[in-house]
C-alpha angles and dihedrals in degrees: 000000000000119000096265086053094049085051096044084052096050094055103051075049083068104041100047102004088126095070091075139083126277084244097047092051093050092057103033084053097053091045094042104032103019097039097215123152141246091265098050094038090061096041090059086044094036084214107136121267088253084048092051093040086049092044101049083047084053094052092039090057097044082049101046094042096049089047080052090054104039101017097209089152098047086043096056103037081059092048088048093048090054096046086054089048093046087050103038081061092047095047077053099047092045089058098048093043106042094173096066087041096119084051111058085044090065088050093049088052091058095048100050081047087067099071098037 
């Protein structure tokens, strides 16, 4: 698994990491969060290398499947994309209009709240 799609997993892992079992998370967190191998995921399991490979397939393919049918990822990396955007036109507009400075702050403050 190349490093994008480490980070894509992780973060399903985040967002719906709670639908699977105690074991998978274990394992997918230690593989996602945590970037172990194979090898030393087995060995603090104590499941074999091929059980560890089989159950992280398992967990790719509930995350993935459940990203394809409610879409929260691909929801809040847009909404991410737009309050960056939202900011990144305030901060200009701050700049070019000192007076409503305090303002737009305020405003800014709001916007980078949302994702929180």
């Amino acid at each position: 698994m190349n490093y994008d799609e480490k980070i894509n997993m992780s973060l399903l892992y985040d967002f719906y990491g709670d639908i699977l079992t105690d074991r998978q998370k274990e394992i997918a967190s230690l593989s996602f969060d945590e970037d172990l191998s194979l090898r030393e995921i087995s060995e603090i399991t104590g499941i074999t290398p091929q059980g560890v490979r089989d159950s992280l397939n398992k967990c790719k393919a509930i995350l993935s499947d459940m990203e394809k049918k409610l879409g929260l990822l691909s929801k809040f990396t847009e909404n991410k994309r737009n309050t960056d955007l939202l900011i990144e036109k305030l901060t200009l507009l701050k700049e070019n209009n000192p007076g409503i400075t305090e303002d737009i702050d305020g405003i800014i403050d709001i916007a980078e709240k949302m994702l929180d």
